[in-house]
C-alpha positions, 0 to 999 in steps of 0.5 A: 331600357338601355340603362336596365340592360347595362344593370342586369349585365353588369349583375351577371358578370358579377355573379359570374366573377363570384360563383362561376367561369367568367370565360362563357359571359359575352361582352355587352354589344356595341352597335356598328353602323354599316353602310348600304354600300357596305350591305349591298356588296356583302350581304348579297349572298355571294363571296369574294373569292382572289386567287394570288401568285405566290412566292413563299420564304421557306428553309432558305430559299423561295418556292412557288405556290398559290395563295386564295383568299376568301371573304364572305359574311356570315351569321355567326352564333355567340356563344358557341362561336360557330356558323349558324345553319340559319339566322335567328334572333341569337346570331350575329353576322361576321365577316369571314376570311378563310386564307389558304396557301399551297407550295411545295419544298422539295419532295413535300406539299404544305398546306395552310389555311387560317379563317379569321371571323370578324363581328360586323353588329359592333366593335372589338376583335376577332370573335374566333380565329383558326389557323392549320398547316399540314406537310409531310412531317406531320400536322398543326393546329392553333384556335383562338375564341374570343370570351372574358380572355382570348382563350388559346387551343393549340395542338402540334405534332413538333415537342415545341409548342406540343399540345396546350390549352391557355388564355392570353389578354386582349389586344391586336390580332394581326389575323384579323386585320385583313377583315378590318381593312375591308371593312373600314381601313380608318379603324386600323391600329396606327404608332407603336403597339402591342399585336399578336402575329398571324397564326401561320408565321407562328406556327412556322416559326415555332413561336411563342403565341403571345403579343409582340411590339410592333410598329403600324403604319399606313401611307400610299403608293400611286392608287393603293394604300399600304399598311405596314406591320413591323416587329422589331423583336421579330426582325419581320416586317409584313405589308399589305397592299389595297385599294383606297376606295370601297370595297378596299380590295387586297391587292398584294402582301409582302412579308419579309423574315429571316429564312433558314435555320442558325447562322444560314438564316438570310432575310427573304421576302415572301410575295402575293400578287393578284392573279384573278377575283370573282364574286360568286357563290362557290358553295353552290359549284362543285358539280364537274361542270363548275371545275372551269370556274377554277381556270377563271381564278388561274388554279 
């Protein structure tokens, strides 16, 4: 039976390749095996919700805010790329990521929020990664959805990058390896290679979106793993903290980069650290009385 499937697979990709675009076809599934440990926390019908403490690089100087992150398993529709209202025999699960970020520079807020959405039913990348950022100036916008390419929309308000539509080859996603450290840190790319940086350093950066040298690495520091980004080319270095034992919790990052703009530009490093974490169903609290929730998660 599986030999059919790989047949009748690969006939339609090459009559996709003849007759018609290749970028709607999706990859054959590989099957991942994911543990009852693993289903029992994430498949619970709940989410995992932190809240950090913030400390933002940005013009020069570091500013205060809040970080939350937001994983949560969801049934995700394949060609479509969105969330399904139901599970069906068409959909898969993911695991999501929404990140989201406030602080303020001067007289401004800004805004910014990325969702990274990782199939658990095989492996590869990301299926979609989004990522906005909204300020005063004006707004932001940057999707990737995984088909035949990484198919790139981005949209800006600023003449650089302005509004695009284009595709990128497959490789490393930095947004999507906070999905894979929670859902098996063994499967984190290690040595010399190339990765796309998150979608927020680009967009604040103004760089171009396209895969850049890094070095990846993972050691250990007293109860938590460190896994450590950096781009020689980039002069930027990230680091993620996190807990050596399932479920793998975030415990804190550090991103350090160049801040301010031409010759004032100085090295800064950005901080999150652990404020407070719930397991919750927060889709179902939003009534008046679920605000007390918030001061739970230190918001």
């Amino acid at each position: 039976m599986l030999k059919i499937a790989k047949i009748r697979y690969t006939s339609i990709f090459l009559l996709c390749v003849v007759f018609t675009n290749c970028n709607k076809i999706p990859e054959p599934p590989q099957e991942r095996k994911l543990s009852s440990e693993f289903k029992e926390y994430w498949f619970d019908g709940t989410a995992e919700v932190t809240s950090y403490k913030l400390t933002q690089a940005r013009y020069g100087e570091l500013r205060e805010g809040s970080a939350v992150k937001i994983f949560v398993k969801e049934d995700f529709l394949p060609e479509e790329q969105v969330k399904a209202n139901e599970a069906s025999e068409r959909t898969f699960p993911v695991l999501k990521l929404n990140s989201t970020k406030k602080f303020t520079t001067g007289i401004y807020p800004y805004s910014i929020m990325e969702s990274s959405f990782y199939p658990l039913h095989k492996e590869g990348h990301a299926t979609k990664i989004s990522s906005s950022i909204q300020e005063w100036c004006g707004q932001q916008f940057i999707q990737l959805n995984n088909r035949t390419n990484f198919e790139i929309q981005l949209n800006s308000y600023f003449e650089n990058p302005a509004d695009k539509h284009f595709n990128i080859p497959k490789t490393f996603l930095e947004n999507e390896i906070w999905n894979l450290i929670r859902l098996n840190p063994e499967e984190l790319p290690i040595g010399t290679l190339e990765m796309i940086p998150s979608f927020e350093y680009l967009q604040l950066d103004h760089r171009e979106t396209k895969s850049y040298k890094v070095n990846a690495k993972r050691s250990k520091q007293d109860t938590l793993e460190i896994y450590t980004l950096q781009y020689p080319k980039l002069n930027r270095t990230l680091k993620i903290f996190f807990k050596a034992e399932f479920p793998f919790e975030i415990e804190k990052w550090e991103e350090i980069t160049p801040s301010g703009s031409g010759g004032n530009a100085k090295m800064l490093t950005t901080k999150a650290i652990k404020n407070k974490r719930l397991k919750i169903d927060y889709w179902n609290k939003n009534s008046k009385n679920d605000v007390s929730l918030r001061e739970k998660l230190g918001l």
